[in-house]
PAFI-654842 format. One record per residue (C-alpha): x, y, z. Coordinates in nm, 4 decimals. Layout:
<rs>
R          X          Y          Z
R          X          Y          Z
...
</rs>
This chain:
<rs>
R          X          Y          Z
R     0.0000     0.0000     0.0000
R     0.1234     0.3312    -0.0967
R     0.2082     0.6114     0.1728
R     0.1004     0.9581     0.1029
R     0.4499     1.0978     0.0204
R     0.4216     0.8218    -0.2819
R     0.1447     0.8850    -0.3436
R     0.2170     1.2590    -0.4154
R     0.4814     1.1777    -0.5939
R     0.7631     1.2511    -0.3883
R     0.9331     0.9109    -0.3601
R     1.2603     1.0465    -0.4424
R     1.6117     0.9852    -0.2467
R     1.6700     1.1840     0.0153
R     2.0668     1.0630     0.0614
R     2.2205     1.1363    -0.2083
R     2.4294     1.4371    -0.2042
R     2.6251     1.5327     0.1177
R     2.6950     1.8869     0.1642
R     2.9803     1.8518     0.3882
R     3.2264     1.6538     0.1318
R     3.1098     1.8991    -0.1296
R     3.2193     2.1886     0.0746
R     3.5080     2.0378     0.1816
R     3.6508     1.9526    -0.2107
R     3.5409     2.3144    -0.3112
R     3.7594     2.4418    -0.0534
R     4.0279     2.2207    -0.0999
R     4.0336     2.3476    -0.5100
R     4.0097     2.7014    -0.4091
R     4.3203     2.6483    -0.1997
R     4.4822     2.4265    -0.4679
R     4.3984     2.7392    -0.7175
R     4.5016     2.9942    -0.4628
R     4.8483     2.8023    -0.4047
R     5.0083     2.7326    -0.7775
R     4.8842     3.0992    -0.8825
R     5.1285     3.2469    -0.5879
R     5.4018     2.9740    -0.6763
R     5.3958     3.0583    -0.9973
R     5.4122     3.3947    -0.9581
R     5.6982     3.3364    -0.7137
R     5.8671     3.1409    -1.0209
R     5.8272     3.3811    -1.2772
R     5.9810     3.6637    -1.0646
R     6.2607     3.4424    -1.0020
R     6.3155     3.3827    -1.3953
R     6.3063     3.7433    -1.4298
R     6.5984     3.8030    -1.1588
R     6.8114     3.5548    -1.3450
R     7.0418     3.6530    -1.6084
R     7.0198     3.5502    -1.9557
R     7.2964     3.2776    -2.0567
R     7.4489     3.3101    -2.4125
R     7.7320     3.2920    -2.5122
R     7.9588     3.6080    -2.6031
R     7.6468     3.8130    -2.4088
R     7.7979     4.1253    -2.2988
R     7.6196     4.4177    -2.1622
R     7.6380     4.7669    -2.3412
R     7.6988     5.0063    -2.0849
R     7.4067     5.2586    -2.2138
R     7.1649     4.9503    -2.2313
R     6.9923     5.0249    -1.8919
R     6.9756     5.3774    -1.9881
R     6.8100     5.2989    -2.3290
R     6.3947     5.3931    -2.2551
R     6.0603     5.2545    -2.4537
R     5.9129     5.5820    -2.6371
R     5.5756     5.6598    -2.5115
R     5.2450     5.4981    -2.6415
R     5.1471     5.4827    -2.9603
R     5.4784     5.3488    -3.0864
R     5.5514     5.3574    -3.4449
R     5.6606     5.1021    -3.6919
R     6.0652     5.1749    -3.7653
R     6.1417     5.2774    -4.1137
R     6.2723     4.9714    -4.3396
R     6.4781     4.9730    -4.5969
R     6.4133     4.7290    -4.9532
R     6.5801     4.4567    -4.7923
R     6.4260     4.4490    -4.5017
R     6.6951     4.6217    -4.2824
R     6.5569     4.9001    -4.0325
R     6.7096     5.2720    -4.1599
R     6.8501     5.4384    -3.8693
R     6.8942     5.7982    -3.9221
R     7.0569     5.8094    -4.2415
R     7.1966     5.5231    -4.5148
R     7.3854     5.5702    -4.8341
R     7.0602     5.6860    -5.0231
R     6.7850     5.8014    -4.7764
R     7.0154     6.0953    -4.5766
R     6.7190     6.2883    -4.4001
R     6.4912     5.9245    -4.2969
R     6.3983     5.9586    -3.9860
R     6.4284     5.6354    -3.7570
R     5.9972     5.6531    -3.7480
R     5.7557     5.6541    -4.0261
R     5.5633     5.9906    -4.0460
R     5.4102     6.1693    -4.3040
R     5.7239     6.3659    -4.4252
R     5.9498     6.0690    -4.3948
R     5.6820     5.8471    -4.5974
R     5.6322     6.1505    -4.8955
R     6.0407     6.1625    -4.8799
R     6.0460     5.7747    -4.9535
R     5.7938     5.7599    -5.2050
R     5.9664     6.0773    -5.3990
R     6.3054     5.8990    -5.3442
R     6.1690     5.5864    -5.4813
R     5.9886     5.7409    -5.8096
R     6.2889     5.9270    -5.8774
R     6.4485     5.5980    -5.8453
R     6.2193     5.4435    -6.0949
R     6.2647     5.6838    -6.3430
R     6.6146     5.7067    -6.3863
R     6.9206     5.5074    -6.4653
R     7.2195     5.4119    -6.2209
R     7.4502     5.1381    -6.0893
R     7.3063     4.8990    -5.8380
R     7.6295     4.7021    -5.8216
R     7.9065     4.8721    -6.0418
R     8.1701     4.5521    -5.9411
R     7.9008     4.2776    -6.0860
R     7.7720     4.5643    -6.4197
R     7.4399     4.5616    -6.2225
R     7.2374     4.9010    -6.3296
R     6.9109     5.0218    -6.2937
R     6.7059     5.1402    -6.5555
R     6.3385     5.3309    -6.6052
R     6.0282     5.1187    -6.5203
R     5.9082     5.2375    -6.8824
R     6.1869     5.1813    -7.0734
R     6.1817     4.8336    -6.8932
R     5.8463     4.7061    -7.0139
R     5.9410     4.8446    -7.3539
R     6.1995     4.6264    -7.3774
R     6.0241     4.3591    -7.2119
R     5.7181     4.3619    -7.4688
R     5.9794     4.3746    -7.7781
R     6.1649     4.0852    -7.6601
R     5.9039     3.9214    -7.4904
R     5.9465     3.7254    -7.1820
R     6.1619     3.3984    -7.1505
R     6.0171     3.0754    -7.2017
R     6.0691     2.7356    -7.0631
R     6.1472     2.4426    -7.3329
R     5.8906     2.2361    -7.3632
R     6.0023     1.8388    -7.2830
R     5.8741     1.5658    -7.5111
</rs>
């Protein structure tokens, strides 16, 4: 025969989850968490007080003196290789170490000059320059080199 607690439907268990052991584990994580976020802040702190082993390392004398330039920083001027332009190079003399408007207008009126007139690259190895235009003259009179077909 049913009981009225069944009979309401509320035959369910009534043992199944202890609090206490549930407390006690969320504790223990929180204490877990707590602990390896201090150690490895303790760790990191120690990486950053030791010094950096390579070989031939030697410390420039101005290099603790040397400070970031404020927010936003620019991106440093690059040359056509690739190579960052410091000041001044062989053919950029007034390039400023940052890209700003002037120093962007200078590069693009250094380069179109460039484009439009002839000069050595490489004098040793007979490597010149020539005009953009007078290149794809050339280029569409003797067309452009093609690999031989294999049989």
């Amino acid at each position: 025969m049913k009981t009225t607690t069944q009979a309401l439907g509320n035959d369910h268990e009534r043992t199944d989850a202890h609090i206490g052991p549930l407390v006690q584990f969320l504790i223990f994580l929180a204490i877990v968490c707590a602990s390896s976020f201090y150690g490895m802040k303790l760790l990191l702190n120690w990486f950053q007080q030791q010094p950096v082993p390579l070989a031939g390392n030697i410390e420039h004398p101005l290099a603790e003196e040397r400070v970031q330039p404020p927010e936003p920083r620019l991106e440093t001027a690059r040359d056509a290789k690739g190579n960052f332009l410091a000041g001044k190079s062989e053919w950029s003399s007034d390039l400023a170490p940052y890209f700003t408007a002037q120093t962007v207008g200078a590069l693009k009126a250094r380069e179109q000059e460039h484009l439009s007139s002839y000069g050595w690259i490489d004098a040793q190895q007979k490597l010149a320059h020539i005009p953009i235009e007078t290149a794809i003259e050339l280029t569409a009179k003797k067309g452009l080199p093609v690999a031989n077909e294999k049989k």
